[in-house]
Legacy VTK file of the C-alpha trace (Angstrom):
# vtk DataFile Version 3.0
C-alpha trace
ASCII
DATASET POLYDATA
POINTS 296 float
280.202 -5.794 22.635
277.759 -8.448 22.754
276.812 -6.408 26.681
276.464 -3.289 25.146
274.639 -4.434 22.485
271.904 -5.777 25.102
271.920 -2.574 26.796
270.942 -0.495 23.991
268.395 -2.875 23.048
266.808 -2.950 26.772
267.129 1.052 26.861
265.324 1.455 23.713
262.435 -1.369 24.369
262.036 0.980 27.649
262.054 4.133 25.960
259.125 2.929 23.630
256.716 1.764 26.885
257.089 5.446 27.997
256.307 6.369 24.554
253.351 4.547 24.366
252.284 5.109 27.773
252.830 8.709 27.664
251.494 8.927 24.241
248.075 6.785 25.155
247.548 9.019 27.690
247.969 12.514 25.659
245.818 11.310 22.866
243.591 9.460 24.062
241.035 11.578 22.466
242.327 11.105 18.728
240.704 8.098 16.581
242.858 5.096 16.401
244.639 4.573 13.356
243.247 7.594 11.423
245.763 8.636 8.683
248.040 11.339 10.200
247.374 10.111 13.807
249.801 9.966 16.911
252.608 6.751 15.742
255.856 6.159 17.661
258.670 4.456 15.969
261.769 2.771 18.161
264.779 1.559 16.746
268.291 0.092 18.369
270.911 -1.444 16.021
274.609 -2.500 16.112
277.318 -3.077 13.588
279.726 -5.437 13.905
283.187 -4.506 14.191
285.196 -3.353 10.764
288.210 -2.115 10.179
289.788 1.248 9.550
293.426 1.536 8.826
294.868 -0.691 10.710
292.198 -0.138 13.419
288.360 -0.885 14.214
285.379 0.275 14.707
281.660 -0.941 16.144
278.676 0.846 16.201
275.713 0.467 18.530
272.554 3.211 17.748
269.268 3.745 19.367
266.763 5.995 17.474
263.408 7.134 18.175
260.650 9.484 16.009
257.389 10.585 17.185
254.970 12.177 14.438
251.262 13.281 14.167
249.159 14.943 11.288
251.903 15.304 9.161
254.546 16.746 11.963
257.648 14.668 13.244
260.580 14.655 15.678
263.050 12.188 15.042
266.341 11.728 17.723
269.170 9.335 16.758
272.608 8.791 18.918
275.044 6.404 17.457
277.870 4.893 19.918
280.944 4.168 18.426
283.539 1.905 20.341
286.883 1.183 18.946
289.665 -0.665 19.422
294.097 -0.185 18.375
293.760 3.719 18.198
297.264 3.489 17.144
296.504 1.929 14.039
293.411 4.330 13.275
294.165 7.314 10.243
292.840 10.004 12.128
293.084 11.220 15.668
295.760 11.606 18.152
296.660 7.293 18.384
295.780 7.229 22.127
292.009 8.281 22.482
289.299 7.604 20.760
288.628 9.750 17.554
284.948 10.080 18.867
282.700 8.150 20.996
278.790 9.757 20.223
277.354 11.535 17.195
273.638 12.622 17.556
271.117 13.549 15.088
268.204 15.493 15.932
265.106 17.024 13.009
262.010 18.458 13.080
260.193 17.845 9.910
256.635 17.948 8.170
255.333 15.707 5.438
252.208 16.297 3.326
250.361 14.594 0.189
247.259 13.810 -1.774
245.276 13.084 -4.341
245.331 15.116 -7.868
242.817 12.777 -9.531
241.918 8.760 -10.281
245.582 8.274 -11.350
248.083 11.122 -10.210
248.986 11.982 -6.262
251.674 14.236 -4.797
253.656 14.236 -1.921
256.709 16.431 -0.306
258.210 16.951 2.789
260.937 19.394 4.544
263.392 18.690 7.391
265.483 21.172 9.716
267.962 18.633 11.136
271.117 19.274 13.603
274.001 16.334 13.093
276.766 16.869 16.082
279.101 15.133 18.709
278.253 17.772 21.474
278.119 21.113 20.426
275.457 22.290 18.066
276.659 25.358 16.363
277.496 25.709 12.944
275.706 22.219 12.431
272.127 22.859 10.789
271.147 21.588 7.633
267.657 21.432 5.864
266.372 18.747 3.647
263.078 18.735 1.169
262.148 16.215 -1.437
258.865 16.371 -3.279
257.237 14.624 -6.494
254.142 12.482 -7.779
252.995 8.953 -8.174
251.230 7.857 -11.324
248.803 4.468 -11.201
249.618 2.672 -14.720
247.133 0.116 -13.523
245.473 -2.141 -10.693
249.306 -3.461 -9.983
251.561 -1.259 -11.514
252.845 2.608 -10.345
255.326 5.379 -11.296
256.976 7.546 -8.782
258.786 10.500 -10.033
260.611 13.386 -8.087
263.620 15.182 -6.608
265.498 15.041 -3.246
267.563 18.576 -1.870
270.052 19.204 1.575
271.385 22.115 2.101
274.605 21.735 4.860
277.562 23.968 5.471
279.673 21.535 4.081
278.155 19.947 1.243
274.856 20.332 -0.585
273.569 18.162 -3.178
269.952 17.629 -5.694
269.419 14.290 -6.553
266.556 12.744 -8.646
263.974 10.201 -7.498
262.510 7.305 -9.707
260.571 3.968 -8.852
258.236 1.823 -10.092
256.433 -0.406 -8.367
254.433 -4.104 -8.651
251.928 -5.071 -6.652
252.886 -2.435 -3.697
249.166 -3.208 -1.606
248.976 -6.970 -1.975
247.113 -8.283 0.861
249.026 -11.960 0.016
251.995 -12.739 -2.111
255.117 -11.091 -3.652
255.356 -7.004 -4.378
258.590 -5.630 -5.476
260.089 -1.787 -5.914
263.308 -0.592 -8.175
264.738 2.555 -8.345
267.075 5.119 -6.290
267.061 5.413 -3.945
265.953 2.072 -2.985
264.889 -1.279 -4.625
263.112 -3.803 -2.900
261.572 -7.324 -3.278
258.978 -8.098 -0.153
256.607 -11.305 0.173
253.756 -11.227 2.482
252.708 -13.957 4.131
249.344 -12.457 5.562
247.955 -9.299 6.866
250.341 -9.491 9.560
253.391 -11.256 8.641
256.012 -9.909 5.625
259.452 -10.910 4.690
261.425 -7.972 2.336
264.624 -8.342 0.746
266.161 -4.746 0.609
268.798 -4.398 -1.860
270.207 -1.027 -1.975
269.430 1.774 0.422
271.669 5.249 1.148
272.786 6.442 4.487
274.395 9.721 4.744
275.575 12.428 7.672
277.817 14.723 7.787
278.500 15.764 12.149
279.953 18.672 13.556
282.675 17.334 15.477
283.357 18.735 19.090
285.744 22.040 19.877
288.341 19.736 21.566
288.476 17.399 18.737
291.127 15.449 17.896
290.154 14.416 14.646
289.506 18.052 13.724
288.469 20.806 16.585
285.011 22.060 15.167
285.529 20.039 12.405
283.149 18.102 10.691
282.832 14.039 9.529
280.758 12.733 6.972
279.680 8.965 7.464
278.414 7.515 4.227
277.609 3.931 3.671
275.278 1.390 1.390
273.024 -0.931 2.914
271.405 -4.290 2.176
269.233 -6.875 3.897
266.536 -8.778 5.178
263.603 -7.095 7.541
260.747 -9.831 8.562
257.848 -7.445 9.774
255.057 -8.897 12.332
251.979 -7.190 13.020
250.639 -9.109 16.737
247.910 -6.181 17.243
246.024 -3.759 14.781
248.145 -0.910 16.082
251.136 -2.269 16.512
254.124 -3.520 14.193
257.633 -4.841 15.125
260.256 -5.301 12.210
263.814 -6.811 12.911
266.811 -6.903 10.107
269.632 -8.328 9.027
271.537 -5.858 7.588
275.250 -6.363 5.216
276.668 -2.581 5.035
279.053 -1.767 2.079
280.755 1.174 0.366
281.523 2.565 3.845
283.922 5.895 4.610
284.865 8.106 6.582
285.196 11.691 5.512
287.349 14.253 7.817
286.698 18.480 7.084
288.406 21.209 9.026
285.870 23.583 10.634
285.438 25.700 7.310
284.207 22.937 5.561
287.724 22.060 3.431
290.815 19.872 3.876
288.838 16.827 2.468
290.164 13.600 3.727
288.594 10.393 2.826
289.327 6.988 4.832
287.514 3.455 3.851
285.784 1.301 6.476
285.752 -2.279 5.909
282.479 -4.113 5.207
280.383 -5.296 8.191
277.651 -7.433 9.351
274.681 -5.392 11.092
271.223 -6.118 13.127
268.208 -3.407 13.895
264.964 -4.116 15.741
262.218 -1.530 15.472
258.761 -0.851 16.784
256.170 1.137 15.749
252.804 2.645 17.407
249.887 3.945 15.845
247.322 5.181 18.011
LINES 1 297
296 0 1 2 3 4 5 6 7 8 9 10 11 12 13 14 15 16 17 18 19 20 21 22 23 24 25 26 27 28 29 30 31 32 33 34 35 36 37 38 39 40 41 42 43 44 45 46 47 48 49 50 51 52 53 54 55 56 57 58 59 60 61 62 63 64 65 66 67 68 69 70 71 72 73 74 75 76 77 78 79 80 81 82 83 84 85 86 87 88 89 90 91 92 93 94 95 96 97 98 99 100 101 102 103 104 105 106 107 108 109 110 111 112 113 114 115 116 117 118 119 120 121 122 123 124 125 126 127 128 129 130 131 132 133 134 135 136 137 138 139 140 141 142 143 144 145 146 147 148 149 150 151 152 153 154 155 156 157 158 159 160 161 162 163 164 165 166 167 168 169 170 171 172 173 174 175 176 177 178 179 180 181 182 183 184 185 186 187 188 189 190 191 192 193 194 195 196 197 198 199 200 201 202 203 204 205 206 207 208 209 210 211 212 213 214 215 216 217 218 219 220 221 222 223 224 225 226 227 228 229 230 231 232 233 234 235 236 237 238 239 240 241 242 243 244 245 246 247 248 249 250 251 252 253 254 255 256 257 258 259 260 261 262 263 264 265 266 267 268 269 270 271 272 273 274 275 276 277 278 279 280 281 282 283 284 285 286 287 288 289 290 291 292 293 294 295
């Protein structure tokens, strides 16, 4: 694990030089660091291995996003390596249940200013979640709201979050309020859904946050050959908490790296109309992400 682990890592560090590189030499013409400019963000993660049934399960992802003036692509693949198939409460017992799901979006994000004390923001998503073939696997997303400024230190965010998917669907409110979010020094902290933070920064450059509750949801088409369910679907749901310690080494560049402890995880099995519900826990685990981000 701890091999393919490295090779995701490598693989992703690589696929950000060619961002950057690539991306330098595109936009070379567009101010550095101007809100809405050219940024490329790189992740690769793994999570340690859990059970299911009497079987397990590791994860290894790579993800990568690419946005400018208010416009984003964002690719994820997630490789999923598991051991005693027998033991596992889906599949056929020999093979493995599934060994890639992908997620690919194209979204666009937009906000400003109302006056002194009110701003808006919203964005909307057309995203694809699959193990290889694509159809009957669209969804979109939007969310929208405002911010109010009580004071110097103090904000309100207020709004609502939407996904429309062939399976499932679902509105959900948002609410925060935040302390001291732009300290340049010291502690800043955020609470409310759907995620609640504590951070302390050291300097301009250096930040240590303590994330305690954040949502991860995706609901794949599953191949035609399936064994799980042919042109089925799985929904992957879990809760996440952590540490992230974000450094800042140039103006344009930031890399964060987390400790991650995922709970509330499960695996959700549909037939290929969207029914025959059937829900299977995952144990617990122990993750790690590195990330890097480049604003031009």
């Amino acid at each position: 694990m701890r091999f393919i682990y490295c090779r995701f890592l490598a693989a992703a560090a690589l696929f950000a030089a060619c961002l950057v590189l690539v991306g330098h030499a595109a936009w070379a013409q567009t101010s550095p660091g101007r809100p809405g400019g050219l940024a490329v963000n790189v992740w690769a993660g793994y999570l340690a291995e859990s059970d299911v049934g009497s079987g397990q399960v590791a994860v290894a992802s790579a993800r990568a996003r690419v946005s400018y003036a208010g416009f984003s692509f964002f690719y994820q693949r997630s490789a999923y390596y598991w051991d005693d198939q027998a033991g596992l409460p889906f599949g056929n017992g020999k093979d493995d249940p599934w060994e890639t799901l992908q997620v690919a979006s194209l979204g666009y994000r937009r906000g400003g200013k109302i006056n002194q004390d009110w701003s808006w923001f919203g964005r909307l998503r057309v995203f694809s979640a699959f193990e290889s073939e694509m159809d009957d696997s669209f969804g979109v997303g939007a969310m929208g709201g405002a911010r109010y400024r009580i004071n110097g230190q103090w904000s309100l965010m207020l709004g609502v979050a939407g996904r429309y998917h062939p399976v499932e669907s679902l509105v959900l409110p948002m609410v925060g309020l935040s302390w001291n979010e732009h300290t340049p020094q010291g502690f800043s902290a955020q609470i409310g859904f759907p995620r609640s933070s504590l951070s302390y920064r050291f300097s301009k450059s250096l930040a240590l946050h303590l994330k305690m509750i954040e949502f991860n949801q995706y609901t794949y088409r599953l191949a035609d050959d399936s064994d799980v369910e042919p042109s089925g679907y799985v929904k992957v749901d879990d809760m996440i908490a952590g540490v992230q310690l974000d450094y800042s080494p140039m103006e344009h560049l930031s890399l964060e790296a987390s400790l991650s402890y995922t709970i509330n995880r499960t695996f959700t099995t549909y037939d290929d109309d969207g029914n025959n519900e059937n829900e299977q826990d995952v144990d617990n685990a122990m993750g790690a992400m590195l990330r890097l981000v480049y604003r031009f």
